[in-house]
Structures are given as C-alpha cells and as structure tokens.
TORKETI-706407 format. One record per residue (C-alpha): x, y, z; residue number from 0. Coordinates in nm, 4 decimals. Example, Ala and Ser with C-alpha at 12.3 -4.5 7.8 and 13.67 -1.06 7.14 Angstrom:
REC          X          Y          Z   num
REC     1.2300    -0.4500     0.7800     0
REC     1.3670    -0.1060     0.7140     1
! end
This chain:
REC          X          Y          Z   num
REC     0.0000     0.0000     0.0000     0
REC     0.2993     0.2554     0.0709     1
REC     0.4379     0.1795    -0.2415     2
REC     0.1535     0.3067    -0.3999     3
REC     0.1006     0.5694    -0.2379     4
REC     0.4593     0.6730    -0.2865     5
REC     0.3762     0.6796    -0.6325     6
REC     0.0624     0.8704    -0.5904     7
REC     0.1471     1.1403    -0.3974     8
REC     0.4263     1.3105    -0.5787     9
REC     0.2157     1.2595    -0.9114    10
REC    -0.0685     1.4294    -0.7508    11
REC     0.1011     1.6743    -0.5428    12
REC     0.2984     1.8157    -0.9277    13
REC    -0.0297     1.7908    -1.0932    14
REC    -0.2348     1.9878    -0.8126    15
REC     0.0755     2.2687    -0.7685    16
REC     0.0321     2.2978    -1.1747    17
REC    -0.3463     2.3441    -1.1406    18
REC    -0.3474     2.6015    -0.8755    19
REC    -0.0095     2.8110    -1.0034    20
REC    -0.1908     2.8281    -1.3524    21
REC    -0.5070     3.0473    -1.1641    22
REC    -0.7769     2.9424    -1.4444    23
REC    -1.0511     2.9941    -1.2519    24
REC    -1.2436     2.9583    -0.8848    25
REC    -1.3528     2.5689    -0.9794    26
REC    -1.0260     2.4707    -1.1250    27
REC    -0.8292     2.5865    -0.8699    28
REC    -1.0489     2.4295    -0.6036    29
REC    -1.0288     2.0808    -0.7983    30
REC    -0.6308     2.1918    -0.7718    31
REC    -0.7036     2.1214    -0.3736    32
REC    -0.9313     1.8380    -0.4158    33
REC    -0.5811     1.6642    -0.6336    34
REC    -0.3527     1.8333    -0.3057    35
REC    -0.5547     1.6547    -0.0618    36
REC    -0.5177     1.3189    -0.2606    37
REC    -0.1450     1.3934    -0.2514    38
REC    -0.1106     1.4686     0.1384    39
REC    -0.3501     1.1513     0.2526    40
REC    -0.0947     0.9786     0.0057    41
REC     0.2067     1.1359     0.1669    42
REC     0.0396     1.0693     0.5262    43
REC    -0.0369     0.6842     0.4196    44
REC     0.3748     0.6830     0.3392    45
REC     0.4364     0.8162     0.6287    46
REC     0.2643     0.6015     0.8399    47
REC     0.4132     0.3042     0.6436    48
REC     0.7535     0.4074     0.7095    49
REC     0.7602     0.5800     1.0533    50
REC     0.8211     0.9016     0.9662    51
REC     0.6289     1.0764     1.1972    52
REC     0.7454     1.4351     1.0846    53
REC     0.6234     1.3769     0.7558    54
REC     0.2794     1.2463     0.8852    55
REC     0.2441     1.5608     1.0583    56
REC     0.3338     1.7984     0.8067    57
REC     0.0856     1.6652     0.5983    58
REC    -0.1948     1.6105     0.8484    59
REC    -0.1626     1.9972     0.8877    60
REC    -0.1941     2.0244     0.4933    61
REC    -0.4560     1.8277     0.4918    62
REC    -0.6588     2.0168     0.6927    63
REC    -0.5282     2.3004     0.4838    64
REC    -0.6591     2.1693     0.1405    65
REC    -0.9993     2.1126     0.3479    66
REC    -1.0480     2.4920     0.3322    67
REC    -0.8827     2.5237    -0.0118    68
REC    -1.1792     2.3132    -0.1229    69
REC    -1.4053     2.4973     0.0774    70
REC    -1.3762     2.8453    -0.0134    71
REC    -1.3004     2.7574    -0.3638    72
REC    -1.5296     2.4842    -0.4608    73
REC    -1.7771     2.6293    -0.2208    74
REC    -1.7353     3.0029    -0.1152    75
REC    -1.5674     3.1343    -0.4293    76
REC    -1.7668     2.9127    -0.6865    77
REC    -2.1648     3.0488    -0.5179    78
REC    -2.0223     3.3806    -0.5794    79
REC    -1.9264     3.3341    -0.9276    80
REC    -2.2529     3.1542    -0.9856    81
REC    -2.4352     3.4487    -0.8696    82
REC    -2.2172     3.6975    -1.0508    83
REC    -2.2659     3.4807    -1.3790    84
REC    -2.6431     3.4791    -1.3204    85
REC    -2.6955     3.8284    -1.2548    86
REC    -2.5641     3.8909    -1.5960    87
REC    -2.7407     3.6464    -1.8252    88
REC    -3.0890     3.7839    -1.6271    89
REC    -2.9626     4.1267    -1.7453    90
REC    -2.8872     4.0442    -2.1147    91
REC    -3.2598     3.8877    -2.1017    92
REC    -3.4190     4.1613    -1.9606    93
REC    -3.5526     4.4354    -2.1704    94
REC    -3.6107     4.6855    -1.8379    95
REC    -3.2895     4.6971    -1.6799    96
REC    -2.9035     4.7623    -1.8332    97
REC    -2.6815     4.4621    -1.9308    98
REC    -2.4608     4.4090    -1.5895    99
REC    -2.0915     4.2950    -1.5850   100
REC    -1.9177     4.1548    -1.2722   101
REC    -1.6492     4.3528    -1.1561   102
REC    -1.4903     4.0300    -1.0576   103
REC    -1.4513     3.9387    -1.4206   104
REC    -1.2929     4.2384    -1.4877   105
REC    -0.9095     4.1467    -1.4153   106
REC    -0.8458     3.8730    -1.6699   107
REC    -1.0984     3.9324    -1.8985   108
REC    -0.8862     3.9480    -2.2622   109
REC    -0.9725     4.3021    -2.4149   110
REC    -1.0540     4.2510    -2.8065   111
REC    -1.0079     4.4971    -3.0354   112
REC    -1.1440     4.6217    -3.3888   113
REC    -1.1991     4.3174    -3.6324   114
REC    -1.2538     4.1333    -3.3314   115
REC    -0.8834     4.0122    -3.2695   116
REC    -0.7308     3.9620    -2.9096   117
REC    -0.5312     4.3144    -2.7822   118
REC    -0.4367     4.1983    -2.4592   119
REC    -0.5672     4.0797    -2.0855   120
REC    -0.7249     4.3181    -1.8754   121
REC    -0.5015     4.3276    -1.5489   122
REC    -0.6701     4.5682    -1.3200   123
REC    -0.9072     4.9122    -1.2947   124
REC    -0.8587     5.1824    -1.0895   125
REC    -1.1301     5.3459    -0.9066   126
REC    -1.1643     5.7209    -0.8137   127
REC    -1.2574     5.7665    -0.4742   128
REC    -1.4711     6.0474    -0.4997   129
REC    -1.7225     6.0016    -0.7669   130
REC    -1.7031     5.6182    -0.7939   131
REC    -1.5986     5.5917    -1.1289   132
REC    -1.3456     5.4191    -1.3115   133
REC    -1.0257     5.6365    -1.3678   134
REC    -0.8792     5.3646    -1.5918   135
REC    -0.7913     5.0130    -1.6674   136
REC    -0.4385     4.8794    -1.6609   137
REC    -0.3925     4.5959    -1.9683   138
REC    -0.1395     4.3705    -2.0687   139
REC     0.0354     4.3423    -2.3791   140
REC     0.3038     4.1384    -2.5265   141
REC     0.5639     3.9157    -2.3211   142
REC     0.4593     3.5502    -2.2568   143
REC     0.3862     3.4605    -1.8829   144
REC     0.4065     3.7921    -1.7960   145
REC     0.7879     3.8304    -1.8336   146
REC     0.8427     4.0914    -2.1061   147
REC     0.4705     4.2106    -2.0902   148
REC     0.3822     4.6155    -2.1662   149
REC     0.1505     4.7704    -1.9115   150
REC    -0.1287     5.0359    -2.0240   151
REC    -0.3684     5.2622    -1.8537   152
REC    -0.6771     5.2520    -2.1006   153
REC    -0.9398     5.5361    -2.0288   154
REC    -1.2695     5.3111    -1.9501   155
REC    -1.5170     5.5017    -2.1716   156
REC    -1.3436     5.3288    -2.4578   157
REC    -1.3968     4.9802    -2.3898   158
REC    -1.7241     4.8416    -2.3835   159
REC    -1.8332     4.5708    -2.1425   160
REC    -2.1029     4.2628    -2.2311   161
REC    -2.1579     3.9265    -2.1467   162
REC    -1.9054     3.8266    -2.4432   163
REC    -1.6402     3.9932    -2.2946   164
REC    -1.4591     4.3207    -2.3075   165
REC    -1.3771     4.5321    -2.6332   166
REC    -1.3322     4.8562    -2.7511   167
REC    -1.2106     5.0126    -3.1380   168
REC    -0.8193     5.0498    -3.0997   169
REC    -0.5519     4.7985    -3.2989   170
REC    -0.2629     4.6556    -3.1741   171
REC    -0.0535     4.9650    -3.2836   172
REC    -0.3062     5.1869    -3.1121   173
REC    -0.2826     5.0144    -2.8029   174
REC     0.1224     5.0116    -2.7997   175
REC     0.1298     5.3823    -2.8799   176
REC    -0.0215     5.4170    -2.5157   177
REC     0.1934     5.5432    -2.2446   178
REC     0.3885     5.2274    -2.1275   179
REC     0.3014     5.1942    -1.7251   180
REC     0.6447     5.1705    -1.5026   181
REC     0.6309     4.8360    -1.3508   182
REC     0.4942     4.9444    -0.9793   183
REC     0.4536     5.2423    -1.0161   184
REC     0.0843     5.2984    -1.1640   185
REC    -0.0236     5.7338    -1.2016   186
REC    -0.2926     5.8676    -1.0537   187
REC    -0.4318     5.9326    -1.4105   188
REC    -0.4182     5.8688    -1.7225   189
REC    -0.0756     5.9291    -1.8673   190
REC    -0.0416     6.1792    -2.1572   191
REC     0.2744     6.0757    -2.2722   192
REC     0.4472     5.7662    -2.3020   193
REC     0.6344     5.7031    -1.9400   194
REC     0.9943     5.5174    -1.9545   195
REC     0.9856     5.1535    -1.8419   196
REC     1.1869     5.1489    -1.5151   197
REC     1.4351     4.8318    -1.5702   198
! end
C-alpha cells in the first residue's frame, strides 16, 4: 500500500501545484485542492508506512489546509461566481434593466479589439474615490507569462463591457502607442505621454 502511495502522492502533489499556479478559474483551482488533498492523505499513508512521523504531521496539517482550499473555492468562491454569472445572463434577457458585468470578471478578462482580434488581458481598474468611477484600466500586452509584458492605462469610456467579454475600437498599434506603465509604479491618471519603463 505505501508503495503506492509513494507513487501517488508526488504525481498528484505536481499535478495539483500545476493546477493552482496556472489560476484558471475559482472551480479549477479548487479541484487543484481536491488533487492536493489526494497527494497529502498519500504522503500521510507513506508516512505512516515508514515511521516518519514528521512527515505524517506535516501533511496532516496540509490536509486540513486543502480542506479549506476546497471549501472556499469549490464552495465560497464558486456560489459567488454563480451568482455573478447569473446576474448577468438575467440582465442580457431583460428588456427593463441595463446589461450588468461583474467587476470580478474584470481582471483577466482578454480586451478585443477592432476586427474582433485579441489586444491583450485586462489586469486591473482603478477606481476614483470620490465620484465612484473608473479612472482607468491597466492591460497587458506582449511578453509571454508575464515576463516581457507592456503595461497600459486605457481610459474606460473606450472599452465596452457585455456578457461576451470586453472590447473597444483600438488595434494593436493603437494600443502600444499608449503610455507604457512603469512596472509598480501605476499614475494617478491617465498618462499623456508615453512614461519610460523602469528596468
């Protein structure tokens, strides 16, 4: 039996790490915990088989860990994304109200641009304090993983917000002629001029 679990639980312990590092979304990321809680019983059932009692600690105390993992994202995370998701498709069918869009699919919603090709990923928004409104949204363009990326502050009136998705009129080369965003250090506005990229 400890043999295989000590096949099971590194196999499942790499494949959960992979699922909840890759953050694509509240339900896969709770089955992430669902796979880390295979791998720590796994770990524990090795542990017990060899006397390693440090090791069947350690992994009692993740267990309980991936308990709540499951919880808040299976359960806690997932009714709120239900709601959110629900909230907008009675919208789009209603003729008396205006089409709603969750703020929580905001960051990581890809921004599409004229002829309907992908600009970039919507990273953040920020919010004025006073009024309520959105000052601007940050997006992401170009890199891969986010290691070479170009930040942009996007004024919100241009992008347009629906069920599909986010989009607005600009082209690629519109959107790179944007002020580039120093990396940590976001303006309190909209930038007028393109802003050197702090290396």
């Amino acid at each position: 039996m400890s043999d295989l679990a000590g096949w099971i639980a590194p196999v499942a312990t790499m494949i959960a790490a992979i699922m909840t590092a890759a953050n694509l979304g509240t339900r896969i990321t709770g089955w992430g915990f669902i796979v880390f809680m295979i791998g720590s019983v796994a770990w524990s059932t090795v542990a017990i088989g060899t006397g390693q009692t440090n090791l069947l600690w350690t992994n009692g105390f993740l267990t309980i860990v991936n308990a709540i993992g499951i919880w808040r994202w299976l359960g806690r995370e997932a009714r709120h994304e239900d709601g959110r998701e629900a909230a907008t498709a009675h919208s789009a069918e209603s003729t008396d109200v205006a089409t709603l869009f969750g703020m929580g699919s905001i960051v990581g919603a890809p921004l599409t641009g004229r002829g309907g090709g992908r600009l970039g990923t919507i990273v953040d928004g920020m919010m004025r304090c006073d009024n309520r409104d959105l000052a601007y949204l940050v997006v992401s363009e170009g890199g891969m993983a986010g290691l070479g990326e170009r930040l942009h502050a996007l004024d919100p009136s241009a992008v347009h917000f629906s069920p599909a998705g986010a989009r607005c009129d600009l082209t690629a080369s519109d959107l790179q002629e944007l002020a580039i965003l120093e990396q940590g250090e976001w303006p309190a506005e909209i930038p007028k001029t393109r802003l050197d990229v702090r290396r």
